[in-house]
N, C-alpha and C positions, 0 to 999 in steps of 0.2 A: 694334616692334609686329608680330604675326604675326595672320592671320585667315583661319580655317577658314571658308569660306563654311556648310559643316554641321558640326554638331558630330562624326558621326562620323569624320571625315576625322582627326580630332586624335588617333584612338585609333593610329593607326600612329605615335605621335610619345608614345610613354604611358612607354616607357621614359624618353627624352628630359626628361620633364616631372618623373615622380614621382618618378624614381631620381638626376636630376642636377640640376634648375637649383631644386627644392623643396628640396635638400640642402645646397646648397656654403655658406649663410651658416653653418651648424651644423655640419659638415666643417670649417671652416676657423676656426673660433671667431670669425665674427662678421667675421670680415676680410674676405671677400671677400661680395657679394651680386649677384643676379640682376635687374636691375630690367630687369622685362620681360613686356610686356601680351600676354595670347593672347585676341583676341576670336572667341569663337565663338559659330556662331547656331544658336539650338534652335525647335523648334517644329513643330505640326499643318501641315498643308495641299498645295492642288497633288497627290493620289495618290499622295505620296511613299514611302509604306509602310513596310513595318519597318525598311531599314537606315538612311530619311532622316528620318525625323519623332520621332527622340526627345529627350527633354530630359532631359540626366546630371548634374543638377548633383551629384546626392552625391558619383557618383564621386571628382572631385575637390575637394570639400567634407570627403572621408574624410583631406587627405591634409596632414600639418603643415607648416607652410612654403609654403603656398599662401595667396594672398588669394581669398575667390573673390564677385563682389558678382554682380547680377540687375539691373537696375533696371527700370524698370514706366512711366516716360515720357519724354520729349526732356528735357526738365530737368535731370530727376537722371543722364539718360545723360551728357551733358555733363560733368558737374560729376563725375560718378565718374570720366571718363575723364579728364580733368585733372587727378584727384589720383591713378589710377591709372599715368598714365603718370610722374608725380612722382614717385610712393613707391619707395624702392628694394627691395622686396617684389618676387618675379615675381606679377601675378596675372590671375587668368580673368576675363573679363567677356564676361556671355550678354547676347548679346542674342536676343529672340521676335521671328519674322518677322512676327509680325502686329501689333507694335508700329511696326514702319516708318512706316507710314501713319500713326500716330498724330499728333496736335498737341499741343503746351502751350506756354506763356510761356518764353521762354530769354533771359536777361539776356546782352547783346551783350558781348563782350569774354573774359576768362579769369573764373573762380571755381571754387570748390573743394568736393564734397560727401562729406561723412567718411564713409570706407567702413567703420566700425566702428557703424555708429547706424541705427537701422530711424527709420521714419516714421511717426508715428500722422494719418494721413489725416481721420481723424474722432471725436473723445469720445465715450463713450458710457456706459451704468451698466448694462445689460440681458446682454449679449454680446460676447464678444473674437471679431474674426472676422482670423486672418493670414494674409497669403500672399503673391507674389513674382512677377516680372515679368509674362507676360502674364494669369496669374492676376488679378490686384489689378482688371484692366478687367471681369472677370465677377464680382468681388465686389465691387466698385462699383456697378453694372449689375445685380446682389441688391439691393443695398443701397436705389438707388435704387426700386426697385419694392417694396420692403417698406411703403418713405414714401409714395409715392406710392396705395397701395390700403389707408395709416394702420393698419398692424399697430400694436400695441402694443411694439415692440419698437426699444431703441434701443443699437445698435451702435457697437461703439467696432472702428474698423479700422485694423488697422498696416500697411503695406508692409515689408516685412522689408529689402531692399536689400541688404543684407551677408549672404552666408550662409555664412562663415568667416573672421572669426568672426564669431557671431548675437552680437546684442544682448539679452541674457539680462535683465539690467533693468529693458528697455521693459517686456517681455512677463511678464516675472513681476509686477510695478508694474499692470499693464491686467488681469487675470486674478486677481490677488488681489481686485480691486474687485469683476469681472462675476461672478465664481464661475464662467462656464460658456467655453467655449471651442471656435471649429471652425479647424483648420488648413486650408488648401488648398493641394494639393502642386503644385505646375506641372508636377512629374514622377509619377513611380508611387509607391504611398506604403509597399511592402514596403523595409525599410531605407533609406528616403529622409530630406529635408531635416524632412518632418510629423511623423516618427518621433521624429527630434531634439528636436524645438521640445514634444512630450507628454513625452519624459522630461525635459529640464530643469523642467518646472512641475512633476513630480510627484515628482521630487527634491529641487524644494526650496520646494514651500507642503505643510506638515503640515496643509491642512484639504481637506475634499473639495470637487473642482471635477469639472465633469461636460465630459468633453473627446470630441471626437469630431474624424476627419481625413479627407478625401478628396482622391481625387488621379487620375491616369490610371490604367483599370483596368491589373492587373496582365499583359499579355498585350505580346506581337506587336503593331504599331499595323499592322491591314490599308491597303492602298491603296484600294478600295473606300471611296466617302463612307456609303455604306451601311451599312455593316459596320462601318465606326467612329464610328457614333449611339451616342451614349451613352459611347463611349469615355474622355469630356475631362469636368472638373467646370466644366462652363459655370454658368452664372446661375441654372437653373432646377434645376438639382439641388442649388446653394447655396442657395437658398430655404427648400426644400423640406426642408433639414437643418436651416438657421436657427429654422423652426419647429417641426419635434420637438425640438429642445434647449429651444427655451423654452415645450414642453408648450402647441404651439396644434395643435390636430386644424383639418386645411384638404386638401382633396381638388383639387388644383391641376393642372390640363390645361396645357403650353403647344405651340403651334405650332410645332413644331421646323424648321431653317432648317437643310438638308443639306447648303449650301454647304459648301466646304472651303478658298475663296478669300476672302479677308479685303478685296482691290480689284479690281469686277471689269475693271478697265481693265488689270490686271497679265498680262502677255503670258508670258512665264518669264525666265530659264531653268527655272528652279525652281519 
C-alpha cells in the first residue's frame, strides 16, 4: 500500500500509475498483475488552496485497468480496504478529510465490501439523488431537512462507492422509477464522475428523465474561506436543486457557516 497524504502529491508518480502498473496485467496477457492500493486523500479545508484542496477522481477513473472506489463512511472504508488490499487489481482509494472525524458501526474483525456495487441509502419514488464520499454527508444532511420541514418529496439516495467501475444497474433501476435525477460531483463536474453517471441514463432509458448535476465550481479552489463560499455543493444548494426538479417554488435563506475546518480541535499539519 502506498499513501499520498494529498492527492496532488500522486501526480509526480502519474506516469508510474497510468503507463505501467494499470498496464502489465494486459501487457502480459493476464500473467502477471499489480495488486496494489494507493490511498489518497482529497478534499476542502485548512486554506489549502488550489494546489491542496482538489478532488481528482476522474482523472484516474478515465483510465482502464484501475480500480478506483470513494467511500462516504468508516464502514464501508474498512470493508473496501480489505477487499482492496485482496483484489489483485492495482486500485485507488480516496479518501475526504473531513470524513476522518466521522463515526458509524464497524463490525470487529476482517469483512469484505464489493467494490463493484453502489449503495442505496434510502428508497424513494419522488427523486434519485447520487453521489460519493464526502458528498453523501451533505446529501444526507438535504435529505434530512427536506423530512424534517415535511416537503412533499421522497428521495431515493445512492452512494456510489465504486467509481470504476460505476454500478450502472443500481442507477439505471432507481431513475427508471423516479424519472428525475440530481448527481453531486465531489469533484468539478466539467468531464467528471456527474458527467459519466447523466450519459449512462441517457444512453440507455429511451424515456425522458429530467437530470441535473452539481459539483465544485469549475475554477481554482482560492485559499481564502471567503472566496470559496459557495465553492463546494454543500446541503443547501442541494436542497435548493432537489426542489426545482420537483417543481416546488420555495425562496430558501440559509445561514452559511465559513468554517473550512471540519474539527475544530484539529491542530494540522494540514
Amino acid at each position: 500500500m502506498i499513501t499520498h497524504q494529498r492527492v496532488e502529491f500522486s501526480l509526480l508518480s502519474f506516469e508510474q500509475i497510468i503507463n505501467q502498473i494499470a498496464k502489465w496485467f494486459f501487457m502480459s496477457a493476464g500473467k502477471v498483475s499489480i495488486p496494489i492500493v494507493i490511498r489518497l486523500i482529497i478534499g476542502k479545508g485548512w486554506g489549502q488552496g488550489p494546489q491542496h484542496s482538489q478532488s481528482l477522481e476522474s482523472l484516474f477513473s478515465h483510465i482502464p485497468g484501475l480500480k478506483v472506489v470513494a467511500p462516504s463512511n468508516a464502514h464501508d472504508a474498512k470493508g473496501m480496504m480489505i477487499s482492496s488490499i485482496e483484489d489483485v487489481n492495482p486500485v485507488i482509494f480516496f479518501e475526504h478529510r473531513w470524513l476522518h472525524d466521522t463515526k458509524s458501526k464497524v463490525p470487529k474483525g476482517n469483512f469484505r465490501t464489493n467494490l463493484n456495487k453502489a449503495k442505496i441509502i434510502k428508497k424513494g419514488k419522488d427523486i434519485t439523488i447520487i453521489s460519493f464520499s464526502y458528498s453523501v454527508i451533505e446529501m444526507i444532511k438535504a435529505n434530512n431537512f427536506l423530512k424534517k420541514n415535511k416537503y412533499p418529496i421522497d428521495a431515493e439516495l445512492i452512494d456510489l462507492r465504486s467509481l470504476r467501475p460505476i454500478d450502472k444497474e443500481t442507477i439505471l433501476k432507481s431513475v427508471k422509477k423516479t424519472k428525475k435525477v440530481l448527481v453531486i460531483d465531489n469533484g468539478m463536474i466539467t468531464c467528471g464522475i456527474s458527467a459519466e453517471i447523466l450519459s449512462i441514463i441517457s444512453e440507455n432509458l429511451n424515456e425522458r428523465i429530467i437530470c441535473k448535476r452539481i459539483g465544485v465550481k469549475d475554477m481554482p479552489i482560492p485559499s481564502s474561506r471567503y472566496l470559496a463560499d459557495g465553492l463546494y455543493p454543500e446541503y443547501d444548494i442541494i436542497i435548493q436543486e432537489v426542489l426545482k426538479i420537483c417543481n416546488i417554488k420555495e425562496n430558501l435563506k440559509f445561514k452559511k457557516n465559513l468554517s473550512d475546518i471540519p474539527d475544530k480541535n484539529f491542530k494540522g499539519p494540514f
